[in-house]
N, C-alpha and C positions, 0 to 999 in steps of 0.2 A: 504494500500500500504506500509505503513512503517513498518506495522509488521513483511510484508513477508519479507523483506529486514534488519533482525536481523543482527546488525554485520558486515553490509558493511558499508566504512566509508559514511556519507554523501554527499560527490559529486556524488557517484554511485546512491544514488535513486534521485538523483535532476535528476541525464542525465536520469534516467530510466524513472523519471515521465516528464520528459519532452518528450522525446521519444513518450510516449505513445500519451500525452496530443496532440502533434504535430499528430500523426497517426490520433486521434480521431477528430480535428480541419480539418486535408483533407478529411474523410468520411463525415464528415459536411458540407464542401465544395460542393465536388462532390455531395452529395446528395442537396444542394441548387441550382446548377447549372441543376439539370435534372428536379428539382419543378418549375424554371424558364422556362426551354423550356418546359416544359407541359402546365403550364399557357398560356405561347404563342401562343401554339398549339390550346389550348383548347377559346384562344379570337379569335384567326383567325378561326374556323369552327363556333363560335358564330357570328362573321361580316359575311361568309358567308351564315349562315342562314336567319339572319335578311334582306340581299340583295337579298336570293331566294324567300322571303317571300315577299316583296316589288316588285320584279319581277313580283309573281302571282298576288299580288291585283290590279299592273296596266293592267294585260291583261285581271284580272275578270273584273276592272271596265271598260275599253277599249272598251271592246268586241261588236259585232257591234247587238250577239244577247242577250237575255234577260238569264241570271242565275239568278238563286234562289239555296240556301241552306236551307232545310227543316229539324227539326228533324222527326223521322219516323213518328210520328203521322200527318205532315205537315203543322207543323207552322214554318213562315218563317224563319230563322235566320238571311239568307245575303239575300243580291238583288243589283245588280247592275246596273248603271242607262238604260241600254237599258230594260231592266225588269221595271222598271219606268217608260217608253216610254210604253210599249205593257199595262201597268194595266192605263194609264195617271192619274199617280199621283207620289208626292215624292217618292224615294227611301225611305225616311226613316217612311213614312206610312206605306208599305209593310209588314215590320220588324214586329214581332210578330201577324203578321193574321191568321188563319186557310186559308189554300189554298185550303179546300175541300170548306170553304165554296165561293168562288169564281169561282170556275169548274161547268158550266153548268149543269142542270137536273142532273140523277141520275148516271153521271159518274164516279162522285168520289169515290161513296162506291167501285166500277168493279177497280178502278186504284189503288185504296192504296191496296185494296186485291192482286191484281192480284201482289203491287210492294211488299207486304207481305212475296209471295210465291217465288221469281224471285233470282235467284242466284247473289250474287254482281258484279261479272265478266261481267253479259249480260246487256247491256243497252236495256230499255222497250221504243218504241216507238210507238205513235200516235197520230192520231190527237184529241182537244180538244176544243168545244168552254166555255170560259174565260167570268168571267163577270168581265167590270173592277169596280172603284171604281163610278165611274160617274152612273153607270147602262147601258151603251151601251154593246152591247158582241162584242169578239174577236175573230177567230179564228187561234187557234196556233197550230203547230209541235213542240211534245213535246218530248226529250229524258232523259231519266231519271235514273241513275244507285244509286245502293247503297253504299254507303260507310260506309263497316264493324268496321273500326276505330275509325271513329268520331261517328258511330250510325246516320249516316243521310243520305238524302237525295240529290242528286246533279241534280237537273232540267236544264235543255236546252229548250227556248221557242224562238220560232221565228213567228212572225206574218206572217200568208199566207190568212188574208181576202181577202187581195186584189187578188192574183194569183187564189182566192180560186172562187172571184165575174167573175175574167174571164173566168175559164171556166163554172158557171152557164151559162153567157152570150153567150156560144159558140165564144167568141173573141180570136183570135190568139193574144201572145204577138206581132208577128211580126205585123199583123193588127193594133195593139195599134200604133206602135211604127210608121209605117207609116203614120198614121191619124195625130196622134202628130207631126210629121215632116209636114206634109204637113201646119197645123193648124200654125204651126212654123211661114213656108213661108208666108202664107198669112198675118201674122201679121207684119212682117216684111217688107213686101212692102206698108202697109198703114201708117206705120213708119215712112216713106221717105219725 
C-alpha cells in the first residue's frame, strides 16, 4: 500500500488506508451479519426437525395397530408396542428377529418374494397367520410397503383372530354384541 502511494504526503495514505480498512471492516460486517441469520435459519429447521421426528415416534409408538420396520431381508429394526401386544412379548425382544421366521408355514418365502418384486409406491396386502413368541398363533392383516430410502420394510399388523373366530363360528358381531348386553343385564340384577 505504501508503495503505491510514492510521494503523497503521509496523511493521504493514513485516510487512504483507513478508507479502505473501514470498507473492508463493513464487508466483514455484512458478511457476519448474513452467517448469523443463516445459522439461525439453519437451528430453527434443525428444532423443526427434531419436533417432526418426535411427532412421528409418538404416533408410531401410539398407534393402536402393530408396526414393524424391517430391513429387506426382514429382520426387525422398530416395533412398536401394539406390535408387542399382537407377538405378546416386549417391544424390545422383537428388535433384531427374523420375521420370516415367525410367519406361519410356508408363507414367508411367497411374501418376501412377492414384497421383492412389488413396486414401492403399492402397499402388498394380506392376510397372515403369526406365530408369537409364547408359540400360540395369530392371525393378522398385514400391509406392507417398501421404502426405497431407508432400504426397508414398513409393516402394518392388526390382529383379526378374533373377527376372524367369528365368522368360522357363523356369529354376527351384532349377535355378539346382543348376547353380551343381555349377559350384561342379567349380571347386573343379581348385583342388586
Amino acid at each position: 500500500l505504501i508503495s503505491q502511494h510514492r510521494g503523497l504526503p503521509s496523511s493521504a495514505i493514513t485516510e487512504d488506508s483507513q478508507q479502505i480498512l473501514q470498507a473492508r471492516v463493513e464487508k466483514i460486517s455484512v458478511v457476519q451479519e448474513e452467517l448469523l441469520a443463516q445459522a439461525k435459519r439453519i437451528a430453527n429447521i434443525e428444532k423443526s426437525a427434531e419436533e417432526e421426528q418426535a411427532r412421528y415416534r409418538d404416533i408410531f409408538e401410539l398407534a393402536p395397530d402393530g408396526y414393524l420396520v424391517t430391513d429387506r431381508e426382514g429382520n426387525i429394526t422398530e416395533a412398536n408396542e401394539a406390535s408387542a401386544a399382537v407377538f405378546k412379548t416386549p417391544k424390545q425382544s422383537l428388535i433384531g428377529r427374523a420375521l420370516m421366521t415367525i410367519i406361519e408355514g410356508e408363507a414367508a418365502e411367497e411374501i418376501f418374494a412377492r414384497l421383492r418384486t412389488c413396486p414401492p409406491s403399492k402397499p402388498q396386502r394380506f392376510e397372515v397367520r403369526l406365530r408369537t413368541i409364547n408359540g400360540s398363533l395369530v392371525d393378522v392383516f398385514a400391509s406392507v410397503r417398501v421404502d426405497p430410502k431407508r432400504g426397508a420394510l414398513l409393516w402394518l399388523l392388526r390382529d383379526v383372530s378374533g373377527q376372524k373366530q367369528i365368522r368360522e363360528n357363523g356369529s354376527s358381531p351384532e349377535t355378539l354384541i346382543g348376547t353380551s348386553a343381555a349377559m350384561l343385564a342379567v349380571r347386573s340384577k343379581f348385583k342388586r
